[in-house]
C-alpha positions as CSV (number, residue, x, y, z in Angstrom):
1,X,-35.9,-12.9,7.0
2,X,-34.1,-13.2,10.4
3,X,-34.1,-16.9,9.7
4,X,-32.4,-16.6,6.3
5,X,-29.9,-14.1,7.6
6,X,-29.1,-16.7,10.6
7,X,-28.9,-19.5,8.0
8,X,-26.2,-17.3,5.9
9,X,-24.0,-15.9,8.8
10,X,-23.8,-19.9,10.0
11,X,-22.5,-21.1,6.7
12,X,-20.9,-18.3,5.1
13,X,-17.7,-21.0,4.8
14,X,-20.2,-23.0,2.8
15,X,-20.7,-20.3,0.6
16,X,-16.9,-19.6,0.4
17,X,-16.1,-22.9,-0.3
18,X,-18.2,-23.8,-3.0
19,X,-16.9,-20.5,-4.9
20,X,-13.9,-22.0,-4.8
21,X,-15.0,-25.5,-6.3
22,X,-17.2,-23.6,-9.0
23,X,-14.3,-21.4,-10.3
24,X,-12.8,-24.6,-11.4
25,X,-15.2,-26.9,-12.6
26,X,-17.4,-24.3,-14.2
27,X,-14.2,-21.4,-15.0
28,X,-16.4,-19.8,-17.9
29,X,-19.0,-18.8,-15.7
30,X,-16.4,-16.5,-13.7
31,X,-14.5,-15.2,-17.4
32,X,-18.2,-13.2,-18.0
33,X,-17.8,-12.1,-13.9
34,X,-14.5,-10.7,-14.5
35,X,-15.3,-7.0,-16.3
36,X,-17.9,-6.6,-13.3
37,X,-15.8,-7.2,-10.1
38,X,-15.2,-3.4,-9.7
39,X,-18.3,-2.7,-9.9
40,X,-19.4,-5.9,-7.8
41,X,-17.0,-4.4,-5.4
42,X,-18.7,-1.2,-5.1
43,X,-22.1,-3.1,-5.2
44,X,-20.7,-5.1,-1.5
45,X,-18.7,-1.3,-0.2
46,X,-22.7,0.2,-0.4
47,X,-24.6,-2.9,1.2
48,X,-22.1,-2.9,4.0
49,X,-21.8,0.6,5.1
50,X,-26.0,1.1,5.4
51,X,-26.0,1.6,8.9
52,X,-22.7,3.1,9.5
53,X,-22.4,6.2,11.7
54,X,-20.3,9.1,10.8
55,X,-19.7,9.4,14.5
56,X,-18.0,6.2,14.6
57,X,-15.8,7.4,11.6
58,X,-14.5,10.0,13.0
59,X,-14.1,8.1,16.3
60,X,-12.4,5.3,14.2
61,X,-10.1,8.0,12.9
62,X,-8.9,9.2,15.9
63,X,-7.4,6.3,16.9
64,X,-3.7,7.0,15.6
65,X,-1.7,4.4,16.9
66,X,-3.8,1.4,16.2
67,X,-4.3,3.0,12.4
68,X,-0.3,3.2,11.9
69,X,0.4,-0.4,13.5
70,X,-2.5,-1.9,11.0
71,X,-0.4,0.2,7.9
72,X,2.5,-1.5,8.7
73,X,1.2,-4.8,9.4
74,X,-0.4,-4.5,6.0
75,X,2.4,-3.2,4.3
76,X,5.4,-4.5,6.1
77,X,5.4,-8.1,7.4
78,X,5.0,-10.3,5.0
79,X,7.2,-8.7,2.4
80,X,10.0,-8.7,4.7
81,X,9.5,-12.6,5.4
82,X,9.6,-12.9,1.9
83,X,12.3,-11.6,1.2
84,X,14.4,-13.4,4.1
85,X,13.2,-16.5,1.8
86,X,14.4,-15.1,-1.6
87,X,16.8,-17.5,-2.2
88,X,14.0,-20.6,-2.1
89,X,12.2,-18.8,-5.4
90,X,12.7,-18.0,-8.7
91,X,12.7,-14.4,-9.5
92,X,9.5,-14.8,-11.2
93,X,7.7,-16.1,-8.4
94,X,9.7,-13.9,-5.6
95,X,8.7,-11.0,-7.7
96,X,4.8,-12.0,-7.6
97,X,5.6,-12.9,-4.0
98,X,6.7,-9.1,-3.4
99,X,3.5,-8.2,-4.9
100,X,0.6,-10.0,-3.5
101,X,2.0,-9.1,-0.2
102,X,2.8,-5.4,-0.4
103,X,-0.9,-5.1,-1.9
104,X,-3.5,-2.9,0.5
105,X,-6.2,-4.3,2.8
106,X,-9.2,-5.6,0.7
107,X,-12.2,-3.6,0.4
108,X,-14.4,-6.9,1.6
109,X,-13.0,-6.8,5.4
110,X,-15.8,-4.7,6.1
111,X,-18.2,-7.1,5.3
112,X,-16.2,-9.7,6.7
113,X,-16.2,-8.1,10.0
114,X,-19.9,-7.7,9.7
115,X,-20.0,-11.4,9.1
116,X,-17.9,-12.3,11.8
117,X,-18.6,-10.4,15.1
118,X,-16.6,-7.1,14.3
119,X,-16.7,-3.6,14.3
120,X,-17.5,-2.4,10.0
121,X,-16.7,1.0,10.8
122,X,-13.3,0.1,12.0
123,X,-12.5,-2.2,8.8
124,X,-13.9,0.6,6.7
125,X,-11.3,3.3,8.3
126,X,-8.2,1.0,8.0
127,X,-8.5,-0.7,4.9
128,X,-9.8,2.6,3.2
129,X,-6.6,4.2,4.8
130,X,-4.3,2.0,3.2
131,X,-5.8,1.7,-0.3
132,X,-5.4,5.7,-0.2
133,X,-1.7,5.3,0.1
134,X,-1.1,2.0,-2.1
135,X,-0.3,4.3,-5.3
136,X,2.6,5.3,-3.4
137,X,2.9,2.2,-1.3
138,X,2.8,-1.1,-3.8
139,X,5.5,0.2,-6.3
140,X,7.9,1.9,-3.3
141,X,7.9,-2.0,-1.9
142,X,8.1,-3.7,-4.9
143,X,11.0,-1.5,-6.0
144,X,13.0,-1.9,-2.9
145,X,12.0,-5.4,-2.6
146,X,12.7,-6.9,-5.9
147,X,14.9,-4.2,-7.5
148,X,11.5,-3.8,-10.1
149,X,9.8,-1.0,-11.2
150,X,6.3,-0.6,-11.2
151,X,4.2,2.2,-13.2
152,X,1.0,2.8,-11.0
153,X,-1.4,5.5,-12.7
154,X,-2.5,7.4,-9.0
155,X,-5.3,9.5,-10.4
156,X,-6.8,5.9,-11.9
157,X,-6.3,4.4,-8.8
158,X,-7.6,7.5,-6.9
159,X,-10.8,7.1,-9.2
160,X,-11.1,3.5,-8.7
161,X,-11.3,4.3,-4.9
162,X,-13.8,7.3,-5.1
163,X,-16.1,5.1,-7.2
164,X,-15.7,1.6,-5.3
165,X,-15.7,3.0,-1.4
166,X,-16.0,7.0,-1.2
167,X,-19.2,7.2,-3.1
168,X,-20.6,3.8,-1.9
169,X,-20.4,4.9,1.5
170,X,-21.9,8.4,0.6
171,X,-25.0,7.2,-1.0
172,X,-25.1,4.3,1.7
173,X,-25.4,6.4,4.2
174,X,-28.3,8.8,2.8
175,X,-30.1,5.9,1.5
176,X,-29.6,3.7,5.1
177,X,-31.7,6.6,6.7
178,X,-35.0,6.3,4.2
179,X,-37.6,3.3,4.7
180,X,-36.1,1.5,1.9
181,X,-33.1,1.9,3.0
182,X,-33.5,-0.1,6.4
183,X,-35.7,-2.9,4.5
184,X,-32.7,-3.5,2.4
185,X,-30.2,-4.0,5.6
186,X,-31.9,-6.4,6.6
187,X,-31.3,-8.5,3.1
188,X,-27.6,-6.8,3.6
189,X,-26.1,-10.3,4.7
190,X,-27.6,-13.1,2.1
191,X,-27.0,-10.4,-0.4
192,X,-23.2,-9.9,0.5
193,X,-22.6,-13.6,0.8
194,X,-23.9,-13.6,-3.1
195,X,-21.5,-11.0,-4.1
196,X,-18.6,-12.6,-2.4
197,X,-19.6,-16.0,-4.1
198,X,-19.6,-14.0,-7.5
199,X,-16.6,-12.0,-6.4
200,X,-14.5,-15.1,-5.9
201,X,-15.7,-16.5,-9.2
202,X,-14.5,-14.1,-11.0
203,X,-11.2,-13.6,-10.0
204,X,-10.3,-17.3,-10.1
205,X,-12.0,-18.9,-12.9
206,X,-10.6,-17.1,-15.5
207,X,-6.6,-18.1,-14.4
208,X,-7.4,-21.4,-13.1
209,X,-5.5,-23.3,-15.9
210,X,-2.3,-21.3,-14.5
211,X,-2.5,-23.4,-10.9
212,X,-3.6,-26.6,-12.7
213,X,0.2,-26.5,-14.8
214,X,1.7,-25.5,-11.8
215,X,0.5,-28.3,-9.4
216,X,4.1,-28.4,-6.9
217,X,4.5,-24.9,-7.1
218,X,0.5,-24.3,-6.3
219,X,1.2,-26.0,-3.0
220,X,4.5,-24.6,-1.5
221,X,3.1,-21.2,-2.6
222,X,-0.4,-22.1,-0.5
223,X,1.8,-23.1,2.5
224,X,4.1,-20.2,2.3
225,X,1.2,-18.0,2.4
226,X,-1.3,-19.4,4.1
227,X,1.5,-18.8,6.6
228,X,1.7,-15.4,5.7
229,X,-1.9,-14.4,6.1
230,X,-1.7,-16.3,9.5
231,X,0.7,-14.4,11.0
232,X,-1.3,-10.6,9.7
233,X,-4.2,-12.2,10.9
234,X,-2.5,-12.6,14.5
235,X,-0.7,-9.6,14.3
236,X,-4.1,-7.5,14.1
237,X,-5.7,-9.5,16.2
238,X,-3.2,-8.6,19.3
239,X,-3.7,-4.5,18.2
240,X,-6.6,-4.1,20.8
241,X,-8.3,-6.1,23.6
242,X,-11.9,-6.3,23.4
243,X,-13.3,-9.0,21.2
244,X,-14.8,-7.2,18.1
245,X,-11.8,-5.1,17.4
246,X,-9.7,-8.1,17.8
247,X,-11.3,-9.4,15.0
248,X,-11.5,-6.5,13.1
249,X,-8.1,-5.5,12.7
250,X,-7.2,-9.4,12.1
251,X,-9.3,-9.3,9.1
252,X,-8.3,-5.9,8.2
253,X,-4.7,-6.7,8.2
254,X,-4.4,-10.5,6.4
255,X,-7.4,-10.1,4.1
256,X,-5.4,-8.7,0.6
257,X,-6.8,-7.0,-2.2
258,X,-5.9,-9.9,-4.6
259,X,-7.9,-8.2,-7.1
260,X,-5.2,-5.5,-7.7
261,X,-2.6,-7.8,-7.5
262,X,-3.5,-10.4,-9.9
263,X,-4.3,-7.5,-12.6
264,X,-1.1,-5.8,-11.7
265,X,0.7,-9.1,-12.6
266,X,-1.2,-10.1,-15.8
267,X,-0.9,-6.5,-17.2
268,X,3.1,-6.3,-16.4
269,X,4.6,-9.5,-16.1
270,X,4.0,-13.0,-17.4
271,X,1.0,-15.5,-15.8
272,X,3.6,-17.3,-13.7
273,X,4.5,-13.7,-11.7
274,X,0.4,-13.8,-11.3
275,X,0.3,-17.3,-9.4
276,X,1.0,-15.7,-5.9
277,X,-1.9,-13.3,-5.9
278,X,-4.1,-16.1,-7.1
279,X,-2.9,-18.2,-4.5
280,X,-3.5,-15.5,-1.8
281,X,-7.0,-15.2,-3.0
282,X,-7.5,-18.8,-2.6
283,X,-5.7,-18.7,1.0
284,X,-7.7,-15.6,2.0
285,X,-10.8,-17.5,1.2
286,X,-10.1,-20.6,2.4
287,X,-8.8,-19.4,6.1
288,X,-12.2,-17.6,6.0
289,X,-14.0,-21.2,6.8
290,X,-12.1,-21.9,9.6
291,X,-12.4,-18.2,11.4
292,X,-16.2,-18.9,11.7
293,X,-15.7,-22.0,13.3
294,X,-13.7,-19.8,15.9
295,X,-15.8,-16.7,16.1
296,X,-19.2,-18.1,15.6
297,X,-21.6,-15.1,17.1
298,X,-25.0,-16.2,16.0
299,X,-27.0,-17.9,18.2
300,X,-25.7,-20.7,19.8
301,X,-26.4,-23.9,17.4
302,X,-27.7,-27.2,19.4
303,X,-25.7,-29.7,20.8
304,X,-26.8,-32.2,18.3
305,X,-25.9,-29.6,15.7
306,X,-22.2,-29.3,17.3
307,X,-21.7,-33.0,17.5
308,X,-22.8,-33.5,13.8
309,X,-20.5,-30.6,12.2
310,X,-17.1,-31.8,14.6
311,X,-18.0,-35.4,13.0
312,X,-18.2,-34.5,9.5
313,X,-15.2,-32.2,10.0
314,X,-13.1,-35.8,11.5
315,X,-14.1,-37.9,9.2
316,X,-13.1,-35.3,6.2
317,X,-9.5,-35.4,8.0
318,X,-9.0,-38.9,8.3
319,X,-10.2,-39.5,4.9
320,X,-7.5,-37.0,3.8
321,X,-5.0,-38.2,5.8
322,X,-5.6,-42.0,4.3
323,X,-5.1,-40.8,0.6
324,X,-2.5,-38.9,1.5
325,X,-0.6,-41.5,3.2
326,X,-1.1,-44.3,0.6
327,X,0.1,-41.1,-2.2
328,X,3.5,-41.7,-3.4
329,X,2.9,-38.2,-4.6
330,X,2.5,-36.6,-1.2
331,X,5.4,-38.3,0.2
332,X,7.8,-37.0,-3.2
333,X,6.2,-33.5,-2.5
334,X,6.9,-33.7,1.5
335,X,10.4,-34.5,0.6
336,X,10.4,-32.0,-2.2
337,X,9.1,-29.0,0.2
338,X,11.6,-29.6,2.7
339,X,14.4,-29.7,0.9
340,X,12.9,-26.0,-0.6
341,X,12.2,-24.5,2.7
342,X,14.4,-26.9,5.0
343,X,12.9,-26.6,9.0
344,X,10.2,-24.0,8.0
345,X,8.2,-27.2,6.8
346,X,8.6,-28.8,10.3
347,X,7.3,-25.5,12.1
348,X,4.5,-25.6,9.7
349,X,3.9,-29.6,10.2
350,X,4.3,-29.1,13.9
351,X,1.6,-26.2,13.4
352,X,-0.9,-28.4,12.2
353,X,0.3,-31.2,15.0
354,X,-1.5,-29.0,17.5
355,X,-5.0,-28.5,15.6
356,X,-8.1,-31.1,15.9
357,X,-8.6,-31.4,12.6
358,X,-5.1,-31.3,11.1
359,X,-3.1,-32.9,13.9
360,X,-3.9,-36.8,11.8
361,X,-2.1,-34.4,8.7
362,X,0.7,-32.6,10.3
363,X,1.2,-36.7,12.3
364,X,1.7,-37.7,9.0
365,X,3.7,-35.0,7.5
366,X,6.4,-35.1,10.7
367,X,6.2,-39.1,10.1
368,X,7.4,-38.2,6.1
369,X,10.1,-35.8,7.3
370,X,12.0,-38.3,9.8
371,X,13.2,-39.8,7.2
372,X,15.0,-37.0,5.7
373,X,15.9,-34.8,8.5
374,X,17.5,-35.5,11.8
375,X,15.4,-36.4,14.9
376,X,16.6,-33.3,17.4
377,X,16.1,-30.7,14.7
378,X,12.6,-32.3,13.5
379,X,11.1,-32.9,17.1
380,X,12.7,-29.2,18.4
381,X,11.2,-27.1,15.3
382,X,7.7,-29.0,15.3
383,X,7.5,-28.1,19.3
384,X,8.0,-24.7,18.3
385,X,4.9,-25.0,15.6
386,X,2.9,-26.5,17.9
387,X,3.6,-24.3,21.1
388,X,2.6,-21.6,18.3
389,X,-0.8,-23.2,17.3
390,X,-1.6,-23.7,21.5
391,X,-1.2,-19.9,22.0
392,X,-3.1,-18.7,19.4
393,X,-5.5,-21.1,20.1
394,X,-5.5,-19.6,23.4
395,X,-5.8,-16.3,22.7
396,X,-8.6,-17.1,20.3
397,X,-10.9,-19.1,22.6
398,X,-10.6,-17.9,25.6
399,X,-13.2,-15.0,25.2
400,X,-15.7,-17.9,23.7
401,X,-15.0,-20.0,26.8
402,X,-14.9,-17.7,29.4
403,X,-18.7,-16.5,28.0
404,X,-20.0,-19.9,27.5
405,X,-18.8,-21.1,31.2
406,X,-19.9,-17.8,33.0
407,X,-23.3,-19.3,32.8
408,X,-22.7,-22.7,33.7
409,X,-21.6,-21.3,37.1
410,X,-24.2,-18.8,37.4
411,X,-27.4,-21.6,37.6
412,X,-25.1,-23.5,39.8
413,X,-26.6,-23.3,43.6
414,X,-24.4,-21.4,46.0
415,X,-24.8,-23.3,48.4
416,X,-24.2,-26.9,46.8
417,X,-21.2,-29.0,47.6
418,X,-20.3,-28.4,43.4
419,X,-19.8,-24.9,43.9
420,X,-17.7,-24.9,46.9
421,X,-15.3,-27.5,45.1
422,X,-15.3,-25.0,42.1
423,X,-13.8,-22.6,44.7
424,X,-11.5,-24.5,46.4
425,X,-7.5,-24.3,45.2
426,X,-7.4,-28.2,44.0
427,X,-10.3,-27.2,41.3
428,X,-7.4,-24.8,39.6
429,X,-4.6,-27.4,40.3
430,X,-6.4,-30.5,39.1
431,X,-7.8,-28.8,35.8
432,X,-4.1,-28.0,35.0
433,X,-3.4,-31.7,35.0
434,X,-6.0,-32.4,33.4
435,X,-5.2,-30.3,30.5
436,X,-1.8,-31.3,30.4
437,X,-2.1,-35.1,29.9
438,X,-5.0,-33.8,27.1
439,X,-2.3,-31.9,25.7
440,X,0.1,-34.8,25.8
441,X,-2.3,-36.9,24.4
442,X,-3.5,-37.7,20.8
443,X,-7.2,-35.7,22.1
444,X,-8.1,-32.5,20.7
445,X,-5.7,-29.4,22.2
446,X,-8.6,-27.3,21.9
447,X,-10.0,-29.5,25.0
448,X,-7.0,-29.0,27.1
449,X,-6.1,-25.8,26.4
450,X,-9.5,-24.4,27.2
451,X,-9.2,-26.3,30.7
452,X,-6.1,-24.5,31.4
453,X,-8.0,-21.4,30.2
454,X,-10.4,-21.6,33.4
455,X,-7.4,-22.5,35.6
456,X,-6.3,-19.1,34.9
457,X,-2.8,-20.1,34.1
458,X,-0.2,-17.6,33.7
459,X,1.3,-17.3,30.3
460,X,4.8,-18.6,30.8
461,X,3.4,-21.7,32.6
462,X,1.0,-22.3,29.9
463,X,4.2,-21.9,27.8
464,X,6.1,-24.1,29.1
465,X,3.5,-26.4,30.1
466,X,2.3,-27.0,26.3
467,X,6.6,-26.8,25.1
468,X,6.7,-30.4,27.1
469,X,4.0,-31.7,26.7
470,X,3.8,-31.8,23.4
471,X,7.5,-32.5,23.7
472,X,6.3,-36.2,24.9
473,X,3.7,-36.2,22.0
474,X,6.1,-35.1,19.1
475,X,8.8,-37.5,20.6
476,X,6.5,-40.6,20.8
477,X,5.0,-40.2,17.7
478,X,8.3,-40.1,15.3
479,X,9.6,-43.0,17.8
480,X,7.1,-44.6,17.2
481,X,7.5,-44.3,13.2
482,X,11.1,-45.2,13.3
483,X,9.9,-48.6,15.0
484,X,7.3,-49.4,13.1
């Protein structure tokens, strides 16, 4: 059993992604899912909270400050970015913008957190916090937001919560002390992962055909919000300092409950107003597979294993990046997104300059945009992205590095000539350069930044140490496409 459960916290992404694929190439299989997902919901609220401790509840709930600053994260971000972008959307899809993201935290981040390294209990407090207060919340947004009026029945919404988390966790938590009760935590994980697959099918099969007619508008909305969801994610991620709460809070605050929103929209308004909740469930999802490359806390995989996932991940972006490139299609839509959304699509292109396995893609999207915005604007605004990407990056690896390297240097002899040049001033100074001229370089950031990591580089140097070099990069690379 420890073996499956090791197997399913590894490729959770797999099981993510292939929920996705299924909702659209088998859709009727999720329209018979759909009348279920509450009570799949509930099903996933009990299998997570089987070894929760009330102590930690009320220890959780104690914590006022981080509590408030995750409410308005949740509530309070994105809508206001939306609506600084009003003007870019239709009312219909503003509208459905201003609901997906003034919708509670979803009810799977405790899972989630489970899944990936965090504290349950935590996720469970916060998100259960804020779908308390959504009857009030969602239509005092949405009305001050959009100018629209939303009729949200609280004692329905109060039931839905008693029976989908309150008496979940209440029967979890006598049933998690009995015999059979601690044999099914241990099939808690492959279990979940099932109900997430069947959770995801449901919600997205049945309103795939409204993102198939929709194919441009499907994509600026998944940039726009995968943007969105990035920025929660970071938000709640910088609410505390030790690891697990890091990632607690992060899932707590980007992951949406998309469910709510994409039945608000079909109930009130026409399928169109619905597109941006499906779109953040896809987003949600999809950012999902990434996050467990980041915070991968099983056992450490083998070398072999490493080399063989970073390869398949490569080729998968090169192949994209050649059928996107030789896409007519891809270059009208480039063209077509920046005109929407002007230097917001640089920031994003120069976002995706900065990651291993979307630096060929953002290359090629910055390549597209030289031709129809200036050069100083274009190379200035994709910095910014990329400086962006570095820190975050940053923040994000340098508790995996720092406890991968700590043993390194533990089975290194004291008294060897290796650990007395690890001491010495020029070890710091010369891993800085190093990182740099990575940095610079087409090479993976992830490589450099982690060296300046271990250099123990203070922030406004790494700042401006990635602001130029990438400067050279960004510089080179459109020069180079206005030669060639």
């Amino acid at each position: 059993m420890k073996q499956i459960t090791f197997l399913v916290r590894k490729n959770t992404w797999a099981v993510i992604l292939s929920a996705i694929v299924f909702s659209f190439i088998v859709p009727s299989a999720g329209s018979y899912l759909k009348p279920y997902l509450n009570l799949l919901l509930g099903i996933l609220m009990f299998l997570s909270c089987l070894d929760l401790n009330p102590q930690e509840i009320i220890k959780s709930l104690g914590d006022f400050k981080t509590l408030l600053l995750t409410t308005i994260i949740v509530y309070l971000i994105s809508p206001t970015i939306i609506y600084l972008l009003k003007d870019y959307f239709s009312p219909e899809i503003f509208l459905g913008l201003i609901i997906a993201a003034a919708l509670p935290a979803g009810r799977s981040a405790v899972f989630l957190s489970n899944i990936y390294g965090g504290v349950p209990v935590k996720a469970l407090v916060s998100t259960s916090i804020s779908n308390i207060i959504s009857p009030i919340m969602v239509p005092l947004l949405v009305w001050f937001f959009a100018h629209t009026t939303l009729h949200l029945d609280p004692v329905a919404m109060g039931t839905n919560i008693v029976w989908m988390v309150v008496l979940p966790l209440i029967v979890a938590y006598f049933f998690g002390k009995t015999t059979h009760g601690q044999q099914l935590n241990t099939y808690s994980p492959p279990l979940s992962t099932i109900i997430v697959f069947l959770i995801i099918l449901g919600i997205i099969s049945p309103i795939k055909n409204i993102i198939i007619q929709n194919p441009q508008l499907t994509l600026i909305l998944l940039a726009v919000v995968s943007f969105l969801v990035i920025i929660n994610f970071f938000l709640g991620f910088l609410l505390k300092k030790d690891f697990p709460s890091r990632i607690t809070y992060g899932i707590s605050c980007s992951y949406k409950n998309y469910t709510l929103g994409t039945l608000l929209s079909l109930s009130l308004f026409t399928p169109l107003v619905a597109l941006p909740s499906i779109i953040y469930t896809i987003v949600n999802n999809i950012l999902l597979i990434p996050l467990q490359f980041f915070f991968n806390h099983s056992p450490s995989p083998s070398h072999q294993s490493h080399k063989i996932k970073n390869l398949i991940f490569l080729a998968l972006s090169l192949i994209t990046t050649y059928i996107l490139a030789t896409s007519p299609a891809f270059h009208q839509f480039v063209v077509n997104f920046s005109q929407s959304f002007g230097l917001l699509s640089v920031f994003i292109a120069g976002m995706m300059f900065a990651s291993t396995f979307t630096i060929t893609i953002g290359g090629l999207i910055l390549l597209n945009l030289s031709s129809v915005i200036a050069p100083l604007p274009l190379i200035s605004f994709a910095i910014l992205g990329a400086v962006l990407t570095d820190i975050l990056i940053f923040k994000l690896i340098s508790h995996s590095v720092t406890s991968q390297v700590i043993p390194v240097f533990a089975k290194i002899n004291h008294k060897s000539h290796l650990y007395k040049l690890l001491h010495t001033p020029y070890f710091s100074w010369s891993l800085s350069i190093l990182g740099i001229l990575i940095i610079a370089s087409p090479l993976p950031d992830e490589l450099g930044i982690s060296l300046l990591g271990l250099s123990q580089i203070r922030p406004i140097r790494f700042f401006l140490i990635t602001f130029f070099s990438h400067a050279i990069g960004i510089s080179s690379l459109i020069l180079a496409g206005k030669i060639i």
